[in-house]
C-alpha positions as CSV (number, residue, x, y, z in Angstrom):
1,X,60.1,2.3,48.6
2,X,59.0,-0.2,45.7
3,X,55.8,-1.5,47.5
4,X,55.3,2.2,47.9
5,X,55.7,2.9,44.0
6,X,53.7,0.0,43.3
7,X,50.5,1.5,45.6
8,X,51.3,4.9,43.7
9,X,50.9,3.0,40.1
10,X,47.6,1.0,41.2
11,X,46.2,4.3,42.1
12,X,47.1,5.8,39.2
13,X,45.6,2.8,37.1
14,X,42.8,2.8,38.8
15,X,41.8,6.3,38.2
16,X,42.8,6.5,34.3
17,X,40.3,3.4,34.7
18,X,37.7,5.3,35.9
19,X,38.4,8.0,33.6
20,X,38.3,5.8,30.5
21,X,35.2,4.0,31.9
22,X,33.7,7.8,32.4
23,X,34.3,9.0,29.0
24,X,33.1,5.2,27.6
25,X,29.6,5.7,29.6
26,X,29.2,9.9,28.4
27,X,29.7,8.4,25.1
28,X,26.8,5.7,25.4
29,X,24.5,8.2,27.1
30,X,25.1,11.2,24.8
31,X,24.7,8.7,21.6
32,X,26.9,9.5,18.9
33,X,25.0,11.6,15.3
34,X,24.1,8.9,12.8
35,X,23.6,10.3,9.0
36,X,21.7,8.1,6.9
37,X,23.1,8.4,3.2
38,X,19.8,8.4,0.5
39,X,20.5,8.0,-3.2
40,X,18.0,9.4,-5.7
41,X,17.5,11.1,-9.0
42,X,15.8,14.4,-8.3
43,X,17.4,17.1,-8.5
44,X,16.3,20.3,-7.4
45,X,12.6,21.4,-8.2
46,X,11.2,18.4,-9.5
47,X,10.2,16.7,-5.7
48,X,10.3,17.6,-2.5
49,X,13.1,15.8,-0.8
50,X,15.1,18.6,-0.6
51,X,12.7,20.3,1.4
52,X,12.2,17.0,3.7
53,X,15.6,16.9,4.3
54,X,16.0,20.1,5.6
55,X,12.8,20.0,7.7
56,X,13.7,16.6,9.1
57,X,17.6,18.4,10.0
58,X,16.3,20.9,11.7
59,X,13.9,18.8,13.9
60,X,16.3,15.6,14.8
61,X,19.3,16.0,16.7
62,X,20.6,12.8,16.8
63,X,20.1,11.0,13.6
64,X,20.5,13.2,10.0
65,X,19.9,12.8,6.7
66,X,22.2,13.4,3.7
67,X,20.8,13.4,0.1
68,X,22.9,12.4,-3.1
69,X,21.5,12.9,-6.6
70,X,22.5,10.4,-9.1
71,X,21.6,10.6,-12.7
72,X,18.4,8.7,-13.8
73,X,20.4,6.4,-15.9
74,X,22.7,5.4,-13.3
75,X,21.0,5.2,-10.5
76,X,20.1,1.6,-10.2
77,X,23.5,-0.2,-11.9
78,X,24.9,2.3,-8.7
79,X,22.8,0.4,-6.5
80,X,23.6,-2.7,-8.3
81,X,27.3,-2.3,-7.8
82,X,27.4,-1.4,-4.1
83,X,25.0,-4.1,-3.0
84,X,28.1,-6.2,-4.9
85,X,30.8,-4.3,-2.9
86,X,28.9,-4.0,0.6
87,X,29.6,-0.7,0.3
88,X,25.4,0.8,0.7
89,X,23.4,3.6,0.9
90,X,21.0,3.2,4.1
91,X,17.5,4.7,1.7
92,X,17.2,4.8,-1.5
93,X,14.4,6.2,-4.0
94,X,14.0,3.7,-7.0
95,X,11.2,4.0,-9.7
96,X,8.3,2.0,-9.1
97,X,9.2,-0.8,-12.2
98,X,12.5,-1.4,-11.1
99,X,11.4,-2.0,-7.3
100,X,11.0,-6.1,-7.6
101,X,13.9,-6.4,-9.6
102,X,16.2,-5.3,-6.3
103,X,13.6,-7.0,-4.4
104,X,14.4,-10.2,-5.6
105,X,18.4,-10.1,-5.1
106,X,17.6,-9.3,-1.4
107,X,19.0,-5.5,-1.8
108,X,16.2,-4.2,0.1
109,X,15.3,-4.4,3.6
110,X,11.4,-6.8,4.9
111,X,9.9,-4.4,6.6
112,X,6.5,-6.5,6.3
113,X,6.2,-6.4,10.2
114,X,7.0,-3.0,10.8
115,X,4.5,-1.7,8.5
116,X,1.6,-3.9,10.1
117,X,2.8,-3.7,13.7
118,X,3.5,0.3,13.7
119,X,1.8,3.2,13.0
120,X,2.3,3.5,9.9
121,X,-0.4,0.4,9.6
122,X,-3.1,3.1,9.4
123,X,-1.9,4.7,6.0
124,X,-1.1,1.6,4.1
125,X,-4.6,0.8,4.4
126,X,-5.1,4.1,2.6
127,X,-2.3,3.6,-0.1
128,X,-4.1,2.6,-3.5
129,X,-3.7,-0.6,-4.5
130,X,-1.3,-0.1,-7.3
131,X,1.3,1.5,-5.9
132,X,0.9,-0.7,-2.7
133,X,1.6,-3.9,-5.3
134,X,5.0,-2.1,-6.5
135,X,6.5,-2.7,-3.2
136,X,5.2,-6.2,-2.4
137,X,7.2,-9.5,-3.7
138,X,6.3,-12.8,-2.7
139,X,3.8,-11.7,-0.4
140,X,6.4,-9.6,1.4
141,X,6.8,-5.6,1.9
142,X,9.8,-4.3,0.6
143,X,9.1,-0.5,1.1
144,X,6.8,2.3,1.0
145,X,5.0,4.1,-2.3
146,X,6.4,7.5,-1.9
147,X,4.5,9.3,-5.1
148,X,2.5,8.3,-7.8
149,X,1.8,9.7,-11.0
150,X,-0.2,8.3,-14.1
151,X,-1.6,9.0,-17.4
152,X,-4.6,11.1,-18.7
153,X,-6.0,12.3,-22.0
154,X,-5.5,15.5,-22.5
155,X,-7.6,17.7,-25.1
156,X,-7.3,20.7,-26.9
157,X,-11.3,22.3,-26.5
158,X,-10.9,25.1,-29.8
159,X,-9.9,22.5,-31.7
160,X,-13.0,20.3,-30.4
161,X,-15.3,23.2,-31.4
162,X,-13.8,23.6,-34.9
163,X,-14.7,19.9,-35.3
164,X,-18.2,19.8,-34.6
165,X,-17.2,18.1,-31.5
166,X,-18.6,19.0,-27.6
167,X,-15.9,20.6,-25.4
168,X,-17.2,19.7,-22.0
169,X,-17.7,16.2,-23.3
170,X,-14.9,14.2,-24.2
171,X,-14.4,11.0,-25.5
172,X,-15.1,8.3,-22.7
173,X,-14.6,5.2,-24.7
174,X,-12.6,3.5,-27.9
175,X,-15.7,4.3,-30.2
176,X,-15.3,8.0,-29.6
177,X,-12.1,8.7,-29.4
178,X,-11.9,7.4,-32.9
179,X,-14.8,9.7,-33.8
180,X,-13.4,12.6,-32.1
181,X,-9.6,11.5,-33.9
182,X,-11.5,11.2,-37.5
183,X,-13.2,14.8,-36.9
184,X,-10.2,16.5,-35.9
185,X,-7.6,15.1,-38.2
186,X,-10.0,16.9,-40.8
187,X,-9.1,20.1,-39.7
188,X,-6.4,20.8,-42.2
189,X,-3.2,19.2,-43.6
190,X,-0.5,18.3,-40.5
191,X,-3.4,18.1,-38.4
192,X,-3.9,15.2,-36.4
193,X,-6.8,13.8,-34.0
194,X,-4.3,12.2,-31.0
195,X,-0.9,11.6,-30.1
196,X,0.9,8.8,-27.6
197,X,4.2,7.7,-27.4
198,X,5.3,4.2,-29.3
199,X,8.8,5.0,-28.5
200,X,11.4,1.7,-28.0
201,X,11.8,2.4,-23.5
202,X,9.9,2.4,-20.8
203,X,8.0,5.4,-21.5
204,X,6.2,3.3,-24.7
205,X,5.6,0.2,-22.8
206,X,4.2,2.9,-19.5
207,X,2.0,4.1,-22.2
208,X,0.8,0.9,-24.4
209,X,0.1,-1.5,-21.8
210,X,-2.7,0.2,-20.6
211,X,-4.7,-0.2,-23.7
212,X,-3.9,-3.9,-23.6
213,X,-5.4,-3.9,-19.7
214,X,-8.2,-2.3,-21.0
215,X,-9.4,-5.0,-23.1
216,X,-8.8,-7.6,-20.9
217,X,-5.1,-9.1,-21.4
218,X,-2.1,-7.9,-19.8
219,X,1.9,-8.6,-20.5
220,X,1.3,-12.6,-19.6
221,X,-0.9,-12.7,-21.6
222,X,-0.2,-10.7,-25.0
223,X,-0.9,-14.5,-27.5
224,X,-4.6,-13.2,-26.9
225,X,-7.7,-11.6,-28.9
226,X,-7.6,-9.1,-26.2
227,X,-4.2,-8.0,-26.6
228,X,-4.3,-8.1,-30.3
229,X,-7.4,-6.2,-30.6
230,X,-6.0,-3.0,-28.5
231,X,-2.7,-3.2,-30.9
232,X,-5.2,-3.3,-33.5
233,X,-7.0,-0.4,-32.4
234,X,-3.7,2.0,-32.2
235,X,-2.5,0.7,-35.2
236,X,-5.5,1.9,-37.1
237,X,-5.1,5.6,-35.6
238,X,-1.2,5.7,-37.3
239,X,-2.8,4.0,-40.6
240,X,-5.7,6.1,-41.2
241,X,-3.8,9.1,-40.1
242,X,-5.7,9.9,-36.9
243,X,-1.9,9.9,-35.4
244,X,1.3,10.9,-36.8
245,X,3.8,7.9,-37.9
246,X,6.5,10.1,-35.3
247,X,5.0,7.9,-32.3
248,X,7.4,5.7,-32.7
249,X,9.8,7.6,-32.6
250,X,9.7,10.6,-29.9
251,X,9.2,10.5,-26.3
252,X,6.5,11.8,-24.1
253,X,7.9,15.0,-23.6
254,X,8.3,15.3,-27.6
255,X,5.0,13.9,-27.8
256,X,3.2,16.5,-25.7
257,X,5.2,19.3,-28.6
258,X,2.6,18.5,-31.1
259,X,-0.2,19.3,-28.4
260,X,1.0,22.5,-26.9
261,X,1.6,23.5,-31.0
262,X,-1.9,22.7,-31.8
263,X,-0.9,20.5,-34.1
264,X,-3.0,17.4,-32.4
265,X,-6.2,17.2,-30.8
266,X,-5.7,14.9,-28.0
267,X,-2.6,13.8,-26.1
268,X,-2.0,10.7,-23.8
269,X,0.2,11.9,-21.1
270,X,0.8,12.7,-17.6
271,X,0.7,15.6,-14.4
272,X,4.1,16.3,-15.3
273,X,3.1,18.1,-18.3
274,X,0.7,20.8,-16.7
275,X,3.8,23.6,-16.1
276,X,4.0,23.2,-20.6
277,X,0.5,24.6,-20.5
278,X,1.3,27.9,-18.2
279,X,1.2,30.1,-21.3
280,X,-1.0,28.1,-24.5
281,X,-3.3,30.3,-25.8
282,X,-6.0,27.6,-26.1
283,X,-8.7,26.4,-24.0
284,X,-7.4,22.3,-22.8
285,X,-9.0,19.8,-20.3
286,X,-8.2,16.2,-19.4
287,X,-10.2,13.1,-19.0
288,X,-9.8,9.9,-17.6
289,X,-8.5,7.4,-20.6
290,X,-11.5,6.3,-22.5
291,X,-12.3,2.5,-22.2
292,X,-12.9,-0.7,-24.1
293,X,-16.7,-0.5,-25.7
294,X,-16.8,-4.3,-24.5
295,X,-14.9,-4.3,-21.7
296,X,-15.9,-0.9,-19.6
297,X,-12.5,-2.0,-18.0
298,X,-10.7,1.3,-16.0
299,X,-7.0,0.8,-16.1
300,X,-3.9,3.5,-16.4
301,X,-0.2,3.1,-16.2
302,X,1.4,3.7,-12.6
303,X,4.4,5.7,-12.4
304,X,6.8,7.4,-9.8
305,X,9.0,6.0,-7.3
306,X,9.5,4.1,-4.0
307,X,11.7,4.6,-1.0
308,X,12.9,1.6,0.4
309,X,15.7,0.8,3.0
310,X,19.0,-1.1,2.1
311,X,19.2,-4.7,3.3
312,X,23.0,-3.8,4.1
313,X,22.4,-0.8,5.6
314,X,24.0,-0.1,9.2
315,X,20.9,1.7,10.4
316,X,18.1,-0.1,9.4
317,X,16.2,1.6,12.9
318,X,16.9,4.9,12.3
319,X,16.0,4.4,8.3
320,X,12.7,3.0,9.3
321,X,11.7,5.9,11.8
322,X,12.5,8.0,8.6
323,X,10.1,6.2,7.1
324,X,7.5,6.2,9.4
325,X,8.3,10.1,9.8
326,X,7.9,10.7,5.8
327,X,4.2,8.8,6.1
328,X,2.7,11.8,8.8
329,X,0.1,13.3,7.2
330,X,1.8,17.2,7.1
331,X,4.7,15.7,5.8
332,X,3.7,13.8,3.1
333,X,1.4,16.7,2.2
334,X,4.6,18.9,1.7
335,X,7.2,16.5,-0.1
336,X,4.2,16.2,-2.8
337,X,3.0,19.9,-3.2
338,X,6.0,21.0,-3.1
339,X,7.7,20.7,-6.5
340,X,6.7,18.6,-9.6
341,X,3.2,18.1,-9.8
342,X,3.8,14.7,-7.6
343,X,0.7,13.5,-6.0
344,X,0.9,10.8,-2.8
345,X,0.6,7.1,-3.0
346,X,-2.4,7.4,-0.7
347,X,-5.7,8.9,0.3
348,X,-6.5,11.0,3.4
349,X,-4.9,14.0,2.5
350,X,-7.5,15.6,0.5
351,X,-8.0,18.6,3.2
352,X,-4.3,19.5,3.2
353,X,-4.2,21.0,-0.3
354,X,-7.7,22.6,-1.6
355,X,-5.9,22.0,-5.2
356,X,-6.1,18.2,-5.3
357,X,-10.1,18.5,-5.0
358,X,-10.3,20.6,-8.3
359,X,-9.1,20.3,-11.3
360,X,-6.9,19.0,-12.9
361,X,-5.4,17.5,-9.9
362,X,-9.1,15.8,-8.7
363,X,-9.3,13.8,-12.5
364,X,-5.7,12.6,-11.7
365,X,-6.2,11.4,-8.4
366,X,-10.1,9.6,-10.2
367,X,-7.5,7.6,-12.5
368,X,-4.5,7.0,-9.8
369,X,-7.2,4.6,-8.3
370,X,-7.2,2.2,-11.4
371,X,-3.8,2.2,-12.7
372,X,-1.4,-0.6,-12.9
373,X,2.0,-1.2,-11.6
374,X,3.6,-2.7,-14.4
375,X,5.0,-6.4,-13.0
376,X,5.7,-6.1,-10.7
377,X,8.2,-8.9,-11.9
378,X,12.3,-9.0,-11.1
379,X,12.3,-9.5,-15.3
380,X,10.6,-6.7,-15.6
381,X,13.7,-4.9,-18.0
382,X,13.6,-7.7,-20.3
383,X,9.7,-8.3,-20.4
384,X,9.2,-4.6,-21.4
385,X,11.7,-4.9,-24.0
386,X,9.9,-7.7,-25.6
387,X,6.5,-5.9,-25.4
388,X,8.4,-3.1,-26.8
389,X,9.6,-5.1,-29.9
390,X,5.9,-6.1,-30.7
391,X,4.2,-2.8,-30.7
392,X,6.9,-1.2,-32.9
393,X,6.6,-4.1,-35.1
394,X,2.9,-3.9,-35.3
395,X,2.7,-0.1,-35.6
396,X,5.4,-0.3,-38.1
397,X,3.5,-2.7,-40.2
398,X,6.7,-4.8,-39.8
399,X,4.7,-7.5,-38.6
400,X,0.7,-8.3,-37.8
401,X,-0.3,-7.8,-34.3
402,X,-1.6,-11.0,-33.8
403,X,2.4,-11.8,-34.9
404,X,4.2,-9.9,-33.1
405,X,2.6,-10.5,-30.1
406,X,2.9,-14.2,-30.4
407,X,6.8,-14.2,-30.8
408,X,6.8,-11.4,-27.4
409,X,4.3,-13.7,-25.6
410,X,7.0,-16.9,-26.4
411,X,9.8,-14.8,-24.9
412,X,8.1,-13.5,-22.0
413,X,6.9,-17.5,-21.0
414,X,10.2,-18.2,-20.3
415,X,10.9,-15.6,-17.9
416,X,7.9,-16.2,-15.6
């Protein structure tokens, strides 16, 4: 009887065994649902993720997609505090100035070999060159370009006419624009010829440094005649009264008030501003930013974000087929024409949307192709803040420009 219970207990081992083996292999084969967590700041309406997420749910099974909105402002000390804590996201969407800073603390994931061994190769060599430096430290790929965005001059054609000035041709370099800011300031009391943002952030820096590109310096090298003579030549515009004194002061989107109330001429700003114009009752257009007499150097400031994949992330596979997946033509087409007046990072997708061939769309796409990622540099936060310090000090008559770019140009040094 006991060797008998003993056969009796090996068979009944044996087959909870096999049963455990069975339900160990079903699992394997079947594959358990992976979500990959994304962090960004859009919220609904001003991109298309939300749209790409569902798409991308309905047509994978076996890996998801979850999308968390976080504040602009705390977005990247979130990212900061769970690459700390090992606690990470496995994509997340970053602006494009803040990309080499999380670069170089190793938050993000090398995908350098991917992108030149996959097919995804074929549209990097279409992704503009700006944009395809914001993801690149040390000669390494840290992510893709996932939209772009830059500035324009926008202009208010009545008020051209009332100035003796031709509507259909706008200013297209320094010399003008100051003719066509003299003329127009004219008009009448209040009235002023052009408005740009001088305000202490990233938004004056994104729209400063771009004159300071245009005549031939750039933020490593502000202690130059270059630099000095583009601070010079916005400074005049705020001293003879071409542009209000409240540039230094208001943001872009305060900035773009005075435009749609007719109470400027022109207006340096961005695609993002097009929905303001839906009910003006004035005639507008935009130009590409006029250049440098001297220099006929093109530049423009790069803006938008990145999407790049979390060094600790637990699906680094499954992020990077996202990836991939975001790149195809239809659906890069859609997260950008979606919502928010986003344009891609890349060419090629002209034939997908008629709209980006005409304008206004076809004169932002003609600048996209010479702006500037600004860095990209892991300092970038503290080198902005210094060129920030020297504009408002010149603008402000605080200090000379030739001054104040000398003490920025010391402080930036010794962060390169």
């Amino acid at each position: 009887m006991f060797f008998g219970k003993k056969r009796n207990f090996r068979r009944v081992t044996k087959a909870f065994s096999l049963i455990v083996l069975f339900i160990f292999c079903s699992y394997i084969l079947l594959g358990e649902t992976v979500t990959l967590e994304i962090w960004g700041y859009f919220t609904q309406g001003v991109h298309g993720i939300y749209d790409t997420v569902e798409r991308w749910n309905n047509t994978h099974g076996d890996v998801k997609v979850k999308y968390t909105y976080i504040p602009y402002e705390n977005l990247n000390p979130q990212i900061t505090r769970a690459v700390l804590s090992g606690n990470v996201p496995d994509i997340v969407y970053v602006e494009i100035a803040s990309h080499a800073s999380f670069a170089s603390m190793g938050a993000f994931e090398d995908i350098t070999s991917k992108v030149k061994s996959e097919e995804v190769v074929e549209k990097t060599n279409q992704i503009f060159e700006g944009p395809l430096a914001s993801v690149t430290f040390n000669n390494k790929i840290y992510g893709l370009p996932d939209n772009s965005n830059t500035l324009v001059l926008f202009y208010n054609k009545d008020m051209f006419k009332r100035a003796g000035l031709d509507p259909n041709n706008p200013p297209a370099t320094w010399e003008e624009l100051e003719i066509a800011a003299s003329k127009i300031s004219a008009l009448g009391k209040e009235i002023y010829g052009m408005i740009f943002t001088a305000f202490k952030s990233e938004e004056g820096t994104f729209q400063i440094l771009p004159f300071i590109q245009m005549a031939g310096a750039d933020y490593d090298s502000l202690d130059t005649p270059e630099a000095a003579e583009a601070i010079k030549f916005l400074t005049n515009f705020i001293k003879n009264g071409w542009a209000p004194s409240d540039v230094l002061n208001i943001t872009q989107t305060e900035s773009f008030d005075f435009f749609t109330a007719q109470r400027v001429g022109m207006a340096l700003n961005g695609p993002w501003m097009f929905d303001a114009l839906n009910d003006v009752n004035f005639d507008w257009g935009i130009t590409l930013l006029p250049v440098n007499n001297k220099k006929n150097i093109r530049a423009s400031a790069l803006g938008g974000e990145n999407v790049a994949i979390m060094a600790g992330s637990d699906h680094k596979e499954e992020s990077w087929e996202f990836l991939k997946w975001l790149y195809y033509d239809d659906n890069n087409y859609v997260q950008h024409l979606k919502d928010g007046n986003r344009l891609p990072s890349r060419g090629g997708l002209m034939e997908f949307n008629p709209e980006w061939q005409n304008f206004p769309m076809n004169v932002v796409l003609e600048q996209l192709e010479f702006a500037k990622a600004r860095g990209p540099h892991p300092q970038w936060p503290q080198i902005s803040n210094y060129i920030q310090i020297a504009f408002q000090k010149a603008f402000s008559g605080q200090a000379s420009p030739e001054q104040a770019l000398k003490e920025a140009a010391n402080n930036i040094k010794k962060l390169l």
